[in-house]
TIZAFI-789907 format. One record per residue (C-alpha): residue number from 1; residue in one letter; x, y, z. Coordinates in nm, 4 decimals. Example, Ala and Ser with C-alpha at 12.3 -4.5 7.8 and 13.67 -1.06 7.14 Angstrom:
# TIZAFI-789907
- k, r, east, north, up
- 1, A, 1.2300, -0.4500, 0.7800 $
- 2, S, 1.3670, -0.1060, 0.7140 $
//
This chain:
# TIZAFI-789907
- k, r, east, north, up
- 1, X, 0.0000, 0.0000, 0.0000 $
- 2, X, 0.1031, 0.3504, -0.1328 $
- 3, X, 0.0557, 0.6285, 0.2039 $
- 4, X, 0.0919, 0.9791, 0.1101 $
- 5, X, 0.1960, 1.2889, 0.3385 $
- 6, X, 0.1070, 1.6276, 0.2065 $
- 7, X, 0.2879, 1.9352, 0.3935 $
- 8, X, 0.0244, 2.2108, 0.4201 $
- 9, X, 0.1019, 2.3988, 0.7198 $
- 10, X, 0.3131, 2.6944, 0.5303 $
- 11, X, 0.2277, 3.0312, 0.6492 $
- 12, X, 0.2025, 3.1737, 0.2366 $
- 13, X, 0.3495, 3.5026, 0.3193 $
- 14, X, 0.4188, 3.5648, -0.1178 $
- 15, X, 0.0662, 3.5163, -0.1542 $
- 16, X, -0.0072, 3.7842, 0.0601 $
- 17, X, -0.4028, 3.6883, 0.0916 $
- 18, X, -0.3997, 3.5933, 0.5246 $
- 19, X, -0.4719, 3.2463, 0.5076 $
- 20, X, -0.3145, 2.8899, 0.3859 $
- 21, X, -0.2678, 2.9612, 0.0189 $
- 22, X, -0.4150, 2.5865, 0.0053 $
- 23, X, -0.8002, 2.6746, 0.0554 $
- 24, X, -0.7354, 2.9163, -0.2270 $
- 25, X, -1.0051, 2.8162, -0.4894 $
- 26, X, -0.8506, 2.7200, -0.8215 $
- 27, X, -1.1588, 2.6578, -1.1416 $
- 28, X, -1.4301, 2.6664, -0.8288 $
- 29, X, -1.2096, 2.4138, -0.6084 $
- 30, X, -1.0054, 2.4607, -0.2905 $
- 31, X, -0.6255, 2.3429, -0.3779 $
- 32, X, -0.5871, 2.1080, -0.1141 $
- 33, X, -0.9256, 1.9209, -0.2432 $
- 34, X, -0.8268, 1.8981, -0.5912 $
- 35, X, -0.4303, 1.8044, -0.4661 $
- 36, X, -0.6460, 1.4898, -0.2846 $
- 37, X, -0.9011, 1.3762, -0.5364 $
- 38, X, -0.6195, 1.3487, -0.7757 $
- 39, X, -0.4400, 1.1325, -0.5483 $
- 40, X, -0.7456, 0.9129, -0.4298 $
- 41, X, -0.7893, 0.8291, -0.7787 $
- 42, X, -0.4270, 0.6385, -0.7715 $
- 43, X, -0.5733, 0.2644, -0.7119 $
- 44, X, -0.2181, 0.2050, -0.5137 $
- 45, X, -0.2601, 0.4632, -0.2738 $
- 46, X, -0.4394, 0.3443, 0.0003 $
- 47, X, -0.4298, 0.6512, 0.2649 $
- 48, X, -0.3483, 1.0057, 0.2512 $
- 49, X, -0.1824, 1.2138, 0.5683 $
- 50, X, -0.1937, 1.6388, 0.5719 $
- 51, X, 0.0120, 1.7964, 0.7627 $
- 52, X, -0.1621, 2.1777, 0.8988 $
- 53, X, -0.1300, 2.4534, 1.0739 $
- 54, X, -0.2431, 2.4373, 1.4768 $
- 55, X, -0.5391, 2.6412, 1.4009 $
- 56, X, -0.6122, 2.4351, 1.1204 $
- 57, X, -0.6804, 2.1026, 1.2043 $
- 58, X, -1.0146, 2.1504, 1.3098 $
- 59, X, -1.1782, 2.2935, 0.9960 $
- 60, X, -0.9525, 2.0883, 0.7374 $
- 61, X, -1.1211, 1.7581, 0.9427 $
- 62, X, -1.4347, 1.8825, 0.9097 $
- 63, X, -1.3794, 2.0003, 0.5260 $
- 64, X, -1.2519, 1.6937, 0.4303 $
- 65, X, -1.5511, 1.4850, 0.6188 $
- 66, X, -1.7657, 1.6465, 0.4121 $
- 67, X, -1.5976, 1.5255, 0.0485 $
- 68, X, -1.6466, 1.2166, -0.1350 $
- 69, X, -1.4428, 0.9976, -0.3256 $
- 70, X, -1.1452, 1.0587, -0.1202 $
- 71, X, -0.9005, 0.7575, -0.0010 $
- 72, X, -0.8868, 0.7055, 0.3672 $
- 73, X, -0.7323, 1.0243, 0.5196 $
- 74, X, -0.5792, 1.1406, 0.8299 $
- 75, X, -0.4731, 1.5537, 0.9859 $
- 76, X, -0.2293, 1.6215, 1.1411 $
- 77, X, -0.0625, 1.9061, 1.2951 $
- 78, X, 0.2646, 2.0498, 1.0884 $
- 79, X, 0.5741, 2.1675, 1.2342 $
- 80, X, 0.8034, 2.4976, 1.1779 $
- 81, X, 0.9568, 2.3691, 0.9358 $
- 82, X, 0.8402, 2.1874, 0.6367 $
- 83, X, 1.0602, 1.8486, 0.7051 $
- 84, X, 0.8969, 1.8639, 1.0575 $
- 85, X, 0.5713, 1.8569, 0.9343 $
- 86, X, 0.6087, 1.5323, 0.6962 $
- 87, X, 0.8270, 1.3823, 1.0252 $
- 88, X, 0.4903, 1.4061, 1.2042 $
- 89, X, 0.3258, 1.2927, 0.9348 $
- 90, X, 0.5226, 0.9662, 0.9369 $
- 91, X, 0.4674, 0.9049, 1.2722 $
- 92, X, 0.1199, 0.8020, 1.1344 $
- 93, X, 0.1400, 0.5878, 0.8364 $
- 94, X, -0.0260, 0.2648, 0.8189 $
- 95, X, 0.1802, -0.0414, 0.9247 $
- 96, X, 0.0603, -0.1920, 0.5946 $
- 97, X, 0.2068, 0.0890, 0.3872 $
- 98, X, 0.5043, -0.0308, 0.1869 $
- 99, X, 0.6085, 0.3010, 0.0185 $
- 100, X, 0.5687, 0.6741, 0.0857 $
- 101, X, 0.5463, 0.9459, -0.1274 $
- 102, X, 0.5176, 1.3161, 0.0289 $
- 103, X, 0.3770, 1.5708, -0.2328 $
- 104, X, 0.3537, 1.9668, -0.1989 $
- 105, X, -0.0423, 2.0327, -0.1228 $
- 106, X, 0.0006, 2.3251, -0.3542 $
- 107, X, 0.0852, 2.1184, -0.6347 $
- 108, X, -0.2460, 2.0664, -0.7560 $
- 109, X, -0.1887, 1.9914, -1.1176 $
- 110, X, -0.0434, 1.6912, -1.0930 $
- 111, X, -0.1436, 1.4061, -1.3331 $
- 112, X, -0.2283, 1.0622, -1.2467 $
- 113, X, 0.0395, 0.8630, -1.4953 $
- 114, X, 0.3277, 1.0564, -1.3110 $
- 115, X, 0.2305, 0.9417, -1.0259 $
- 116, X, 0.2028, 0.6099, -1.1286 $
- 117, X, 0.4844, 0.5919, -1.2811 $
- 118, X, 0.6670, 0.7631, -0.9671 $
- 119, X, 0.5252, 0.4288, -0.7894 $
- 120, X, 0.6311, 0.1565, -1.0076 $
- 121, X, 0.9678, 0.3105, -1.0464 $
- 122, X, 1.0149, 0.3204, -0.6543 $
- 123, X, 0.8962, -0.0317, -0.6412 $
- 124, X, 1.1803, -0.1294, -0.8496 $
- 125, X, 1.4510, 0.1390, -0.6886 $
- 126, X, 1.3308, 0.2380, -0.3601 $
- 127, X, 1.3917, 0.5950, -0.4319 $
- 128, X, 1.2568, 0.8687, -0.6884 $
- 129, X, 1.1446, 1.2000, -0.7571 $
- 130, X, 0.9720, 1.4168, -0.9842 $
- 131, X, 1.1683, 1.6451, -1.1834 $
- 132, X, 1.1952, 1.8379, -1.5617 $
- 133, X, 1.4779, 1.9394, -1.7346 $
- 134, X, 1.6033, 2.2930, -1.6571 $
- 135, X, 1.5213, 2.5094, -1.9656 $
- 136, X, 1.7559, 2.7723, -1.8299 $
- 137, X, 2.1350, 2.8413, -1.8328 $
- 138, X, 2.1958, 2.8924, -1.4469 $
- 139, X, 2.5212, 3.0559, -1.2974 $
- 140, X, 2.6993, 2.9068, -0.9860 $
- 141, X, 2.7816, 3.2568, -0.8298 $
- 142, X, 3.0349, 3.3495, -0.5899 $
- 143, X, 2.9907, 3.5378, -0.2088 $
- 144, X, 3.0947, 3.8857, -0.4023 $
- 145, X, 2.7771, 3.8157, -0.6606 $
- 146, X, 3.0809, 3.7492, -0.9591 $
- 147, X, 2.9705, 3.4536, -1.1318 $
- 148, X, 3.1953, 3.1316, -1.0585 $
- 149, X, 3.0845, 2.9084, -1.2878 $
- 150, X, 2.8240, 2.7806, -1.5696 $
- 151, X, 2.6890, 2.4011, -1.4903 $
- 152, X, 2.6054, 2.2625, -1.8069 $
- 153, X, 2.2299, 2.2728, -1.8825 $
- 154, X, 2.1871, 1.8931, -1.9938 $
- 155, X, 2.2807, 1.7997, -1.6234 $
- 156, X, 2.0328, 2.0423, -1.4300 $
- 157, X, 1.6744, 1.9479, -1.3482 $
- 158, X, 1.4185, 2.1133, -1.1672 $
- 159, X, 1.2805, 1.8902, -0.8588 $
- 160, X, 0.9239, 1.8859, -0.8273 $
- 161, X, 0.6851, 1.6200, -0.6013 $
- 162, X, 0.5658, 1.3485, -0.5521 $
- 163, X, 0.8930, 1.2396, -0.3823 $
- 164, X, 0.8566, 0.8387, -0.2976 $
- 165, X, 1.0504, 0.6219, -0.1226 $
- 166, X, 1.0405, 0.2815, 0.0944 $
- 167, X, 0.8968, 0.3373, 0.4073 $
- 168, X, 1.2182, 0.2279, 0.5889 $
- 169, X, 1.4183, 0.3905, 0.3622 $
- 170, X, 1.2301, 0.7328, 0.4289 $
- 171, X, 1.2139, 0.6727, 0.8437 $
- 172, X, 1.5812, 0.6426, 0.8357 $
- 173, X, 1.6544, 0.9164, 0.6724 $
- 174, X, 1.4398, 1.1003, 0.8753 $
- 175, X, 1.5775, 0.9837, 1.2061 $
- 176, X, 1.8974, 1.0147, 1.1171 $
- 177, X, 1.8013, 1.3707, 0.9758 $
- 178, X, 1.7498, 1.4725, 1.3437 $
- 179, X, 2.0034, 1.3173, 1.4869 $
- 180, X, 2.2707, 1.5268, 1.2955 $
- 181, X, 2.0351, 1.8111, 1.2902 $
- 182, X, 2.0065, 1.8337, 0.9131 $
- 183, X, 1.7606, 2.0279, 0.7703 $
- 184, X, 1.6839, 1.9590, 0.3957 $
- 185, X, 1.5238, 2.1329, 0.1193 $
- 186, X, 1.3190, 1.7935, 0.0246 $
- 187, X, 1.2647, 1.4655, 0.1193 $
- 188, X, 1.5600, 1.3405, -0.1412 $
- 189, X, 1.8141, 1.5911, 0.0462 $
- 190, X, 1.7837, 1.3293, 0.3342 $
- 191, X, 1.8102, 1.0278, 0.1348 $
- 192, X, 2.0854, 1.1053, -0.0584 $
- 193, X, 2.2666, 1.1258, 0.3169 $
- 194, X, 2.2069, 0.7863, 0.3465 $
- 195, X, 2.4171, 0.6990, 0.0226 $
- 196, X, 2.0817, 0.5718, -0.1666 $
- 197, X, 2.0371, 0.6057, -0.5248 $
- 198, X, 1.7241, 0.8450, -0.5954 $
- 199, X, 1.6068, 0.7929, -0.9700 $
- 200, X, 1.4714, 1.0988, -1.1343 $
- 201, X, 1.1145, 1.0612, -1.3265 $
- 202, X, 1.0162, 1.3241, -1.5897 $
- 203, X, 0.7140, 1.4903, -1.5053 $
- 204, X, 0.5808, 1.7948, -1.6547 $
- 205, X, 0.6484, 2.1678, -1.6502 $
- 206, X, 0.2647, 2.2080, -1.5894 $
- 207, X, 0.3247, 2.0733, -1.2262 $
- 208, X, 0.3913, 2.3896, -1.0908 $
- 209, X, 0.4118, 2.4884, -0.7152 $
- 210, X, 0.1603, 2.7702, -0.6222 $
- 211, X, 0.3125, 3.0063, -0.4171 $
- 212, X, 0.2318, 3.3721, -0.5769 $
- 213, X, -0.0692, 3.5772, -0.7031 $
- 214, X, 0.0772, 3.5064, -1.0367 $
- 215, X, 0.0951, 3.1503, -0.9505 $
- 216, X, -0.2709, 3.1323, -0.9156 $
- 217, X, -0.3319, 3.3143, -1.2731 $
- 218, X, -0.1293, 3.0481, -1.4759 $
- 219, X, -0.2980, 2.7141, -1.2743 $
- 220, X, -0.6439, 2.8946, -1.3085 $
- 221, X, -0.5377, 2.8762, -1.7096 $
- 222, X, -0.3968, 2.5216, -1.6914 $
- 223, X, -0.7248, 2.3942, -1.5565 $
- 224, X, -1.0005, 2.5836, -1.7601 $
- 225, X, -0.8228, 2.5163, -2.0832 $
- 226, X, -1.0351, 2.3229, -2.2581 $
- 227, X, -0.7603, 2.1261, -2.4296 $
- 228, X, -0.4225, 1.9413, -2.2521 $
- 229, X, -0.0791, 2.1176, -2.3608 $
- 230, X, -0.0128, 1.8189, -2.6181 $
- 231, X, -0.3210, 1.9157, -2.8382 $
- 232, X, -0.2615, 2.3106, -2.7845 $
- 233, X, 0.0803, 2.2157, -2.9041 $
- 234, X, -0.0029, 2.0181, -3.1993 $
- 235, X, -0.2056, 2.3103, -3.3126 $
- 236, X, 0.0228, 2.5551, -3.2131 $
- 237, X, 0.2742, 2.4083, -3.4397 $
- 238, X, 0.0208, 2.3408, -3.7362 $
- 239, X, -0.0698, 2.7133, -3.7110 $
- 240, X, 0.3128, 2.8724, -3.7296 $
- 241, X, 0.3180, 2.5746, -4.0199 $
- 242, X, 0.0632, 2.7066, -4.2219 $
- 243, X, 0.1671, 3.0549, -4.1983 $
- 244, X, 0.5484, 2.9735, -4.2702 $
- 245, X, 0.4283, 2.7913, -4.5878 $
- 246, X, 0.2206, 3.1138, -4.6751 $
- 247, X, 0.5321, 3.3062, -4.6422 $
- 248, X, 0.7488, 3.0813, -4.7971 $
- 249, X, 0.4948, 3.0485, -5.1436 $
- 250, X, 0.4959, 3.4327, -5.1343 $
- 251, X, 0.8547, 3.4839, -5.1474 $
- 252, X, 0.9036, 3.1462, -5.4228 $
- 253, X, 0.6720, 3.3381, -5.6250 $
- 254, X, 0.8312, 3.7005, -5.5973 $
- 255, X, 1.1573, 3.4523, -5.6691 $
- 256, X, 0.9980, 3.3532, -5.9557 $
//
């Protein structure tokens, strides 16, 4: 069985709205719901754990009581720091759970064969993430802001969640996290400590992490497209087709 721990207990000061950005409504739907019902809908996930705020455990019970078609779920409260909150988190997985994966609540556009695929590939491994090829050239810059270095592109990725791992594999690298007082910057920070291999699986640049008003514009446009970015694509590319070959007749004609 597949558990799943979703930090939520972020305070969202870049939003700038006063609450947790995920009960934000996205195309009529609270974040955190739509973060869920994608993940009930995973046959191999068989309970899901969010992590809140103090203040919040209360009403996010009693929202998600309300919902249907949601896996078995549990609340819990979050800690001050985000690796704190999925620690407590842990501390309630099922005994039957064979694999963890911990996915950002405000990730809500993440599609079901990525996280399928995250699954059967830490079945095999023990350890993946989520990640897409960086599209940018980044600079390794020095303490006096002079750039030090250019890493070449082809090597870069850009981490995303789901983040899965073996159960044991995770609660090690979580106890052993606070023993030497490590704080990471994800889940795979931790593992990598331990010396285990973490495979990366391609997801998509449409998996984006809601943190700004901005943020909220482009998922609000991801979800009420009425067609996926494959199809927009395909007719993206037959448009700039069509008018290149326009342009191109003109000119073989004025050549003529």
């Amino acid at each position: 069985m597949v558990s799943v721990v979703f930090p939520a207990a972020g305070q969202a000061h870049r939003m700038q709205v006063g609450l947790n950005k995920v009960f934000l409504t996205l195309a009529g739907k609270p974040m955190l719901l739509r973060t869920l019902l994608t993940f009930s809908k995973v046959p191999d996930v068989g309970e899901l754990i969010v992590a809140v705020g103090p203040d919040e455990v209360e009403p996010v019970t009693n929202l998600l009581g309300r919902v249907k078609g949601l896996a078995p779920w549990h609340v819990v409260e979050g800690g001050s720091e985000r690796q704190y909150s999925i620690r407590n988190g842990l501390a309630l997985v099922s005994e039957k759970a064979d694999i963890v994966l911990v996915h950002d609540a405000a990730r809500p556009l993440i599609r079901l064969d990525t996280i399928e695929e995250l699954i059967r590939v830490v079945r095999a491994e023990g350890a993946a993430i989520v990640a897409v090829p960086e599209k940018n050239t980044i600079k390794i810059a020095a303490e006096d802001g002079m750039v030090a270095s250019t890493p070449p592109r082809r090597s870069l990725w850009q981490v995303q969640t789901p983040q899965g791992f073996r159960k044991d594999i995770l609660l090690e690298a979580n106890r052993k996290a606070d023993e030497d007082g490590f704080l990471g910057t994800d889940d795979a920070s931790l593992v990598e400590r331990l010396g285990v291999p973490v495979r990366i699986v391609k997801g998509e640049y449409s998996n984006i992490k809601v943190t700004t008003p901005e943020d909220m514009v482009v998922a609000e446009a991801i979800l009420r497209s009425d067609m996926g970015a494959g199809e927009l694509m395909r007719t993206a590319v037959h448009e700039a087709k069509r008018l290149l070959g326009g342009v191109v007749c003109r000119r073989r004609g004025e050549e003529e």
